[in-house]
N, C-alpha and C positions, 0 to 999 in steps of 0.2 A: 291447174296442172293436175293430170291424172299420175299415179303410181302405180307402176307396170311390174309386176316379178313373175318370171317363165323358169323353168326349169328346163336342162337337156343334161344328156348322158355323154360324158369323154369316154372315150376309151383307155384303160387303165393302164396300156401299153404306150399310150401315147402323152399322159399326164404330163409329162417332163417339157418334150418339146411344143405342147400346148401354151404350158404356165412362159416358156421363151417368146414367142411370138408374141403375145400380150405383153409381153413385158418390151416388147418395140414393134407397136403397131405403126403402119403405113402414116405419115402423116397425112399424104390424103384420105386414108380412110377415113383417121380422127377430124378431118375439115368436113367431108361430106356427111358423117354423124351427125356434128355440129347444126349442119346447114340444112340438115332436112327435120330436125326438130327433139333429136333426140340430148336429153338434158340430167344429169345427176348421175350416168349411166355407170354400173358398178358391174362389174362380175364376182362370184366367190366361187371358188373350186375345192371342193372336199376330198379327202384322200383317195376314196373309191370311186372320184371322179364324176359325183353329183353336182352340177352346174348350174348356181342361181344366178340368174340375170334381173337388175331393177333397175330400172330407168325414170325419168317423170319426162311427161310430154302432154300436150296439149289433146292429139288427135293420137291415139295410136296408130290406127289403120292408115291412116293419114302419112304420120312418119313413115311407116312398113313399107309402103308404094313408095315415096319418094326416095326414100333409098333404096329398093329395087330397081328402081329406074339411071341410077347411077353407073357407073363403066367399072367403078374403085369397087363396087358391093360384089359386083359379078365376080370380078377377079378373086377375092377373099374368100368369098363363099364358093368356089371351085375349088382353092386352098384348103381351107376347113373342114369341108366335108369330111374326108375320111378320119380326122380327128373323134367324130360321132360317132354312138351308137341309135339304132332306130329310129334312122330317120326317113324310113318307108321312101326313098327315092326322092324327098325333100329337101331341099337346100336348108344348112339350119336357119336361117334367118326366116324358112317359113314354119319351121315347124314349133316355134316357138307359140307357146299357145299360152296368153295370160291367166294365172290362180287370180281366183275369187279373194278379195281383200274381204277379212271378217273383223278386224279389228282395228285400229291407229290412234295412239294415245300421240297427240299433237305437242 
């Protein structure tokens, strides 16, 4: 299993009804998450709206496409977007780009 941590930026205007929508995501979203491979998946939200995402999965790339290719992903990630900052006209789900792991005490 690989361990995945990305960072994105919330918008601090939006922080409130961010933290709402996660806190009752789509259950098909959470079934297609599931089903294309993503595993342990956590989010943490900082006050200033710094967004860490960690996942563990097999294949990341792998996962990425498969839940792109999903109907649930499209529709969320339409949703979501303006929640974001900077995301260069990128849906976040792409613009999630995995940090280098420099440590892990098992």
């Amino acid at each position: 299993m690989r361990r995945v941590c990305f960072l994105l930026k919330v918008r601090a205007d939006r922080l409130a009804e961010y933290r709402a929508r996660h806190a009752a995501v789509w259950p098909e979203m959470l079934d297609a998450l599931k089903a294309t491979g993503w595993h342990n998946y956590s989010l943490f939200l900082r006050e200033d709206g710094l967004l860490v995402g960690y996942l563990e999965t097999e294949d990341f790339a792998a996962a990425q496409a498969a839940m792109a290719a999903t109907e649930v992903n499209a529709r969320w990630q339409r949703e979501m977007a303006p929640f974001f900052e900077s995301l260069d006209d990128a849906r976040p789900d792409e613009a999630m780009r995995p940090l280098t792991e420099v440590f892990h005490l098992d």
